[in-house]
C-alpha positions in Angstrom: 0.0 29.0 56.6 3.3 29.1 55.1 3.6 25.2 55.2 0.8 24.3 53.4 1.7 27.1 50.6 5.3 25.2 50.4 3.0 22.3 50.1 1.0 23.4 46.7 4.0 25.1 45.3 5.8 21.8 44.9 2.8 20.0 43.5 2.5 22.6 40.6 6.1 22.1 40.2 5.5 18.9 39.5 2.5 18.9 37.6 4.0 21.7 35.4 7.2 18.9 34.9 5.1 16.4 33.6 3.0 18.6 31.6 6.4 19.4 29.9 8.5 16.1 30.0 5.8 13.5 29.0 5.0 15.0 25.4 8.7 15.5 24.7 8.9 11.8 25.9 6.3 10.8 23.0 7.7 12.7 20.7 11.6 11.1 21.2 9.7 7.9 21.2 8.1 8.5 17.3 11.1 10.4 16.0 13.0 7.1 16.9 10.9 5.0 15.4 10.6 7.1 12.4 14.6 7.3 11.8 14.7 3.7 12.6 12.1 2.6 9.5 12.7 5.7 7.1 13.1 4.2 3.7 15.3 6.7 1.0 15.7 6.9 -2.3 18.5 6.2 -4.4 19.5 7.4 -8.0 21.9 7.6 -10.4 21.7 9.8 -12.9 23.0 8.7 -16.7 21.4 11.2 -18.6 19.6 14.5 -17.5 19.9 16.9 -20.0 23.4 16.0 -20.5 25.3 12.4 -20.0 26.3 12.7 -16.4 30.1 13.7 -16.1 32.7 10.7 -17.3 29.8 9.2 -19.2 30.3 9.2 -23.5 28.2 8.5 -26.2 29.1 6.5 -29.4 27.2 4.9 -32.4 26.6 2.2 -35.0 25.3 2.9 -38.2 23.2 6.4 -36.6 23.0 9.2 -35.8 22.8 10.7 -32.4 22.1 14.1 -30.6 22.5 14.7 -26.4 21.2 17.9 -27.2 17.8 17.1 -28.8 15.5 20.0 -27.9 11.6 18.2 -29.0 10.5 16.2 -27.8 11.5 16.2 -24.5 10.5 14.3 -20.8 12.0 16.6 -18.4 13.7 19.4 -18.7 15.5 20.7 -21.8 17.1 18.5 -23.9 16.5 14.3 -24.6 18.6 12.5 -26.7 17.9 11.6 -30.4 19.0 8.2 -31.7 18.4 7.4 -35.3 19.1 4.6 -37.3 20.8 4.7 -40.5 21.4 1.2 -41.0 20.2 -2.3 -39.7 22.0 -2.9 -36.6 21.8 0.6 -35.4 22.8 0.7 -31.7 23.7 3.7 -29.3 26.2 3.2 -26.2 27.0 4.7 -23.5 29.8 4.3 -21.7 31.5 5.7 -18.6 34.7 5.8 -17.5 34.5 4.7 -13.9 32.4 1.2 -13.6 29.5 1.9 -11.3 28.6 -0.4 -7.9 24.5 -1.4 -8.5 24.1 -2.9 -5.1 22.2 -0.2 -3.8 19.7 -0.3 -7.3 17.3 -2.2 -8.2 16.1 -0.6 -11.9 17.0 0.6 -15.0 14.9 3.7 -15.4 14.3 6.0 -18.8 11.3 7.7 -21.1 11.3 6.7 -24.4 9.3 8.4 -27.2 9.1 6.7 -31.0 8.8 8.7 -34.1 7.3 6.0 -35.8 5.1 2.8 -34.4 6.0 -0.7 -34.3 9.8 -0.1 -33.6 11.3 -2.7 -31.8 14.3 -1.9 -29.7 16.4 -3.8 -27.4 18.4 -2.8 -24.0 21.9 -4.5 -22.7 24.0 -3.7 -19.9 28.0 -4.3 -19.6 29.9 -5.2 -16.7 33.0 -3.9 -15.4 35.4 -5.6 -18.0 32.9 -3.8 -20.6 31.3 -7.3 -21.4 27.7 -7.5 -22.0 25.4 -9.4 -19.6 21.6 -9.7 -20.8 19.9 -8.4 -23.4 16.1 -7.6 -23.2 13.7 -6.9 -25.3 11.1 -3.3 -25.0 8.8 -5.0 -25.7 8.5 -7.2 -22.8 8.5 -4.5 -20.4 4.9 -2.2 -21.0 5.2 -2.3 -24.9 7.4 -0.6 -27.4 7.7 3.2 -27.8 4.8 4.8 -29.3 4.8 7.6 -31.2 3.0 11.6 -29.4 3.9 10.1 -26.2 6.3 9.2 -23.4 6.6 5.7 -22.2 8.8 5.1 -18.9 10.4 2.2 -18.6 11.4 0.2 -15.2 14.0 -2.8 -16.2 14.5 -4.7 -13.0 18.3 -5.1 -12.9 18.1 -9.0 -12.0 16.4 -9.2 -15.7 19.9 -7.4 -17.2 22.0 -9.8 -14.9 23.3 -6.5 -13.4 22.3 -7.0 -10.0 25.0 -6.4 -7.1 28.0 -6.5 -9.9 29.6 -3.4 -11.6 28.5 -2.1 -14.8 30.4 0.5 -17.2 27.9 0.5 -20.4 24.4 0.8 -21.6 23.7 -0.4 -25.5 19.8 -0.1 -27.6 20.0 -1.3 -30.2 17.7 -0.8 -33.2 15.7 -4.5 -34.5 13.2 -2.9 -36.7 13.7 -3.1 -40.3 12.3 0.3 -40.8 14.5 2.9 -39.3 12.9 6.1 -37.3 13.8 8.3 -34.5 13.8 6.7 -31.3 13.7 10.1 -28.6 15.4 8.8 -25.1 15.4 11.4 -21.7 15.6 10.5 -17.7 17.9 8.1 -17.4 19.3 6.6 -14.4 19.9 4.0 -12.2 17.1 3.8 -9.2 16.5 2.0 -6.0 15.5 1.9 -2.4 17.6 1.2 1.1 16.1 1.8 4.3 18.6 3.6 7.5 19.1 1.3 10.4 19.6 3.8 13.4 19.6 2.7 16.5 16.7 3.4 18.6 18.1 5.7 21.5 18.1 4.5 25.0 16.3 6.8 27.2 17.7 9.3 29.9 17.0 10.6 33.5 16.7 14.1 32.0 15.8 14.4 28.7 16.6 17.7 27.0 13.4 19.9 26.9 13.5 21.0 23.7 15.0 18.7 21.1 16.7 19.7 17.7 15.6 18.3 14.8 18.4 16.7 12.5 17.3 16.3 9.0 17.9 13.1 7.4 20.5 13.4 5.1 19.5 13.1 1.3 22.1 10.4 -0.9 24.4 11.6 -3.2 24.1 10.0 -6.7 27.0 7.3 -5.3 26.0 7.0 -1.6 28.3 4.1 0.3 25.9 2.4 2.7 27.1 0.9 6.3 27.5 -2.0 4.4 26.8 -3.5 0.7 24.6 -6.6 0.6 26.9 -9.7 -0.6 25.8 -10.8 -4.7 24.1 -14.4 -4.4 27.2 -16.6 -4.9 27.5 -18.1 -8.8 27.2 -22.4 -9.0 30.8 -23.4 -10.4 28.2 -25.8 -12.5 26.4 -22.9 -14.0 29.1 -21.2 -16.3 27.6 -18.2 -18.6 27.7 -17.2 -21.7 30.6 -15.2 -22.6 29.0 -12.7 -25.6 25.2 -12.4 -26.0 24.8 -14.7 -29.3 23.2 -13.3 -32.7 22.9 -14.5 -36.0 21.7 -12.2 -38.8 23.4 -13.6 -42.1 24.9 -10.2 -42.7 28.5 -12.1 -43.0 26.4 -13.5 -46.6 27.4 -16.5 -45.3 26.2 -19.3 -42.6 29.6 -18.6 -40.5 27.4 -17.2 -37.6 26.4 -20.4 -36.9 28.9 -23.3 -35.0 27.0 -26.0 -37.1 25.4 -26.9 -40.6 24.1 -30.3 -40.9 21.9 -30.9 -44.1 20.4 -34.6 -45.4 21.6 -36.6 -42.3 20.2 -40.1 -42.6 18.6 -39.8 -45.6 16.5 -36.5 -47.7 18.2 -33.9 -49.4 18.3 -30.8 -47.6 20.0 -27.6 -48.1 21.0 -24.4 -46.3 21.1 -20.9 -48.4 21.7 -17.5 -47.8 19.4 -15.0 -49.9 18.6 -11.6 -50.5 15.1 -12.0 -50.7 12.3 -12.4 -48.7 14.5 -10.7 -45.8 13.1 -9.3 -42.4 15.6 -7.2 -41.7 19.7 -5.9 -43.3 20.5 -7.5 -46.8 20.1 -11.5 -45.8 18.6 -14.4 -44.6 18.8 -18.0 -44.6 16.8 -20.2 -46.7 16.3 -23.7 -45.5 15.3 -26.1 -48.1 13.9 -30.2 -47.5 13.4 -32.8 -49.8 11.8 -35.8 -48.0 12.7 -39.3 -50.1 9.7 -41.4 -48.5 12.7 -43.1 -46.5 11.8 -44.6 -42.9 14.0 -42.2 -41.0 13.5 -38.3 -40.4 15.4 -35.9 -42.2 16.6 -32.3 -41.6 18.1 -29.2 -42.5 19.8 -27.6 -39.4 21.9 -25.3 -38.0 23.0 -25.4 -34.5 24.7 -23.0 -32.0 27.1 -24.0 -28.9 25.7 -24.6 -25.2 27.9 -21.3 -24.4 26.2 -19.1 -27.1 23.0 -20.6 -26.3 23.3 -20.0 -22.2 21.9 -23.9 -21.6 23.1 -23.9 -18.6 21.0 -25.3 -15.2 19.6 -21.9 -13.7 20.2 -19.6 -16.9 17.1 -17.7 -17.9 16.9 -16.0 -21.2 14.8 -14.6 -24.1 15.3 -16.1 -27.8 14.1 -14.4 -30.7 13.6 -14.7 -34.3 12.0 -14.3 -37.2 10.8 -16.9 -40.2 9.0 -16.7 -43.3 6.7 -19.9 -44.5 5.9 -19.7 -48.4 2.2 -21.1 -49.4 4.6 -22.4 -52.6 5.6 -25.0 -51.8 4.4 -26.1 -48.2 0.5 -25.7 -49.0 1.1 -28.4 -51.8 3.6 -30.7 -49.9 1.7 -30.2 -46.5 3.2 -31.0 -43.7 4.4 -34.0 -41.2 2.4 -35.1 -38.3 5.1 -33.7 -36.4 7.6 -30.6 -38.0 10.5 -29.4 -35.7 11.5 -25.7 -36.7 13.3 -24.8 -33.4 14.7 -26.9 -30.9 16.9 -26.8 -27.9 18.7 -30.1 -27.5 20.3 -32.0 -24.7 24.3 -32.7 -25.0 23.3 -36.6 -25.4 21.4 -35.7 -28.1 20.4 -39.4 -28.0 16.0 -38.7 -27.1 14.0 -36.0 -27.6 14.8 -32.5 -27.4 13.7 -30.9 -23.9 12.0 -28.0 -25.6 11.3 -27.5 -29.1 8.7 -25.2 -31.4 6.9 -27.1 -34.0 4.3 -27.0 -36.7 1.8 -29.1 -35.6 -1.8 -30.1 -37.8 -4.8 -28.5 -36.5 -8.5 -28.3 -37.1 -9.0 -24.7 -35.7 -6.5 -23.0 -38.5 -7.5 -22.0 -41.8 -4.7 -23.0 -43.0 -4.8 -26.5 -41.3 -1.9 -26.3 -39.1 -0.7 -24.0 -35.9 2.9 -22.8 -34.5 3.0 -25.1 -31.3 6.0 -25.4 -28.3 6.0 -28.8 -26.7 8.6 -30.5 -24.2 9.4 -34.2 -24.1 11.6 -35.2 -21.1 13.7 -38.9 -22.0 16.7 -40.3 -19.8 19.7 -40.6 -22.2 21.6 -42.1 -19.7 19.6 -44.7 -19.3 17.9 -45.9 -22.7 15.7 -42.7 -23.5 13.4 -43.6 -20.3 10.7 -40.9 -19.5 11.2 -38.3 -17.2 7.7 -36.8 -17.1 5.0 -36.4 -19.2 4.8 -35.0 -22.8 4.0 -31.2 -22.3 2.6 -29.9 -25.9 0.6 -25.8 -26.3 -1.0 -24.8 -29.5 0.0 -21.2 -30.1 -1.3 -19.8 -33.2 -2.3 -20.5 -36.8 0.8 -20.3 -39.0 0.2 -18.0 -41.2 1.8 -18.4 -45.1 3.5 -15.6 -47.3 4.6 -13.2 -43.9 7.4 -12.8 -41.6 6.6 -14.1 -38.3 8.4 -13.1 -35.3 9.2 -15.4 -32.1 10.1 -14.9 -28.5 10.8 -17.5 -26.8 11.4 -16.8 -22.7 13.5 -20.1 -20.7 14.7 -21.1 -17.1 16.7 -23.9 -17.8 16.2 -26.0 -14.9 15.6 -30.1 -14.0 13.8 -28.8 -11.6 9.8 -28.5 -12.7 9.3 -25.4 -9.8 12.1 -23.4 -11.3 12.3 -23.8 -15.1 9.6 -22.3 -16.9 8.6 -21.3 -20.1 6.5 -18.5 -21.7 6.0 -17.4 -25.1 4.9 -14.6 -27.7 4.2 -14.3 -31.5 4.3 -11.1 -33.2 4.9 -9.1 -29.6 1.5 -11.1 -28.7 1.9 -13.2 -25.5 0.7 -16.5 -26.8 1.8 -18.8 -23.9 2.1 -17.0 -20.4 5.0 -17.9 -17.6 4.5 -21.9 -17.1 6.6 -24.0 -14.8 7.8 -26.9 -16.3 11.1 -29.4 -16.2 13.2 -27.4 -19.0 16.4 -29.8 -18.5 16.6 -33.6 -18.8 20.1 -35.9 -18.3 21.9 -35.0 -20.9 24.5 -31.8 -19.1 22.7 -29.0 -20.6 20.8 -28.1 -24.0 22.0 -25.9 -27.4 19.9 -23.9 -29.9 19.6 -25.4 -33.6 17.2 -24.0 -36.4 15.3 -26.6 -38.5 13.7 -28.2 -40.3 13.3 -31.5 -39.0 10.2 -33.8 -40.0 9.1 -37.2 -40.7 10.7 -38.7 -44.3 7.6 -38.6 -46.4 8.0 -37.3 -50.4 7.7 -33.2 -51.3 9.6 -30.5 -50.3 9.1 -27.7 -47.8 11.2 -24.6 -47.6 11.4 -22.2 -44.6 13.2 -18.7 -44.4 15.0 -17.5 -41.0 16.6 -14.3 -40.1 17.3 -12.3 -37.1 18.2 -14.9 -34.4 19.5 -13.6 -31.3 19.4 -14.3 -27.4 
């Protein structure tokens, strides 16, 4: 008898080892594959009721409070930035630059006191120069007034991907100045832990510990940093983010001023009135002589300031004013350039160029159009594709008008693209298109640039900036 008890005994020793080894087994196995996909995290904190230690505030032409108790997003204070003049900006700055490999956002609330602000947003790099500017706008809307917005600026879109940044700038584009309420800022993104999967043992322990998964710090150091997307030696970039606002009262802004060439009498002013925004703006002024050649008024910017480089993308804004006296008398050309972008050649056509083109479906008989025509200078103005040409919206007489124009320079039509918007209203959404031609590279003139036929038209610009 005692034999076959020895017998049983060992089979519920057995059976009472399995019972106890095989879930712990499952449960290594899941914990492992947990660990080994767990995604975390990252942030770090610029403001949070205070600018984060080494970070400083300074301002142009505002006022500013870090202690701002209403309105607030999150806890108890935001910050209150109000302009006081045009050109109103707010900086912060930090000490220490800051590694943004492991981020992939600019993140913030921002609360308006008053509607239709328009703000922008620009990052600096290490050397404290700036590297892209964006627009509000272009990212869910402008501030609104009663209400938080947050805000989620990729960090590829401020060229501050994978680099070092020591500065933040908003800066003020409205022309009437309010309270603009900031709160919850910081620096986010996402990296996900490579453990190893463990290897199993003969005798795993019965009853595991669990080890928590250890939360970043606002400056975590990963394994290893990803490696920034090497720069083409071709592609050089801008070296200051380009603006041109008259406020020098003068047309010094601009590299360029080239009035009456070939024949017309054309002039360039600055004025104090109609503005959009400050004390100035440029009045452009053509006098066609019935000659057989086009004539112009124009100002043009460098390739650096204008970032016409193969593979730069960028936003271009201004603003214009068209008066019904004289234009609605005079009319217009079958073709009018008012913004171009033109090749280094400048032998053909410009790659890309905003018009005022004659329409039937505007009350007023004419619409702001964009159009691209693609011509070999090396090799007698030859065509390089067809003539792309979009119908925007009806120009409107007597009002400021304000453009965006967005651009991937590129010769190649599955990378450039264009994409447009008239008074914050998308007008032409992200289209592929060839954006370079032959000629090196494109810079930005303002015009006006039409066929020579008798009358004069007059055009106001202010508030150009990339």
């Amino acid at each position: 008898m005692q034999k076959p008890q020895h017998r049983i005994s060992k089979k519920l020793v057995t059976i009472l080892f399995i019972l106890l080894v095989f879930p712990m087994s499952v449960l290594l196995v899941q914990r492992a594959q947990g660990v080994q996909g767990a995604s975390h995290s990252v942030q770090y904190t610029i403001y949070e009721d205070a600018l984060a230690s080494g970070w400083h505030a300074r301002s142009r032409a505002s006022r500013i409070n870090l202690a701002n108790p209403a309105p607030v997003y999150s806890g108890r204070y935001s910050i209150a930035f109000t302009p006081t003049e045009r050109g109103a900006r707010l900086s912060l700055s930090t000490d220490t630059s800051v590694d943004t490999s492991l981020y992939t956002s600019l993140h913030f609330a921002a609360q308006a006191r008053r509607a239709g602000q328009d703000y922008t947003v620009t990052l600096y790099d290490g050397a404290h120069k700036p590297l892209s500017t964006v627009h509000l706008v272009h990212y869910g809307g402008d501030p609104v007034p009663g209400s938080w917005k947050v805000y989620d600026i990729p960090l590829s879109d401020l060229r501050a991907n994978a680099t070092h940044i020591r500065g933040i700038a908003i800066q003020s584009r409205s022309h009437r100045y309010a309270t603009l309420y900031l709160d919850s800022m910081s620096l986010t993104g996402l990296f996900s832990s490579q453990t190893p999967t463990p290897t199993s043992t003969s005798a795993p322990t019965p009853t595991p510990t669990s080890t928590p998964t250890p939360t970043p710090s606002a400056t975590p150091s990963p394994a290893s940093t990803p490696t920034p997307p090497p720069t083409p030696s071709a592609t050089p970039a801008p070296t200051t983010n380009w603006k041109v606002d008259y406020e020098t009262g003068n047309l010094s802004q601009w590299s360029q001023v080239n009035t009456g060439k070939n024949s017309g009498n054309g002039s360039i002013q600055v004025v104090t009135d109609p503005v959009r925004e400050g004390s100035y703006a440029a009045k452009f002024t053509l006098t066609g002589t019935g000659g057989s050649q086009a004539v112009r008024a124009e100002t043009a910017a460098t390739q650096a300031q204008t970032g016409g480089y193969e593979g730069q993308d960028w936003y271009y804004s201004w603003s214009m004013y068209v008066p019904s006296n004289p234009n609605q008398t005079t009319g217009w050309g079958s073709w009018n350039v008012i913004t171009q972008w033109m090749d280094l050649l400048h032998q053909c056509a410009p790659p890309v160029a905003v018009d005022i083109s004659p329409s039937s479906n505007s009350s007023t008989g004419y619409v702001w159009s964009i159009w691209s025509i693609l011509k070999d200078g090396k090799n007698g103005c030859a065509s390089l594709g067809p003539t792309q040409h979009w119908n925007l919206a009806p120009v409107q007489y007597d009002q400021w008008t304000d453009f965006t124009v967005h651009l991937k320079w590129s010769a190649n039509p599955t990378i450039g693209f264009v994409e447009v918007w008239i008074n914050g209203t998308k007008v032409l959404p992200l289209t592929y298109i060839r954006t370079l031609d032959t000629g090196g590279g494109v810079y930005e003139q303002a015009d006006i640039y039409r066929p020579d036929f008798t009358g004069t038209n007059i055009i106001y610009f202010d508030d150009h900036c990339m």
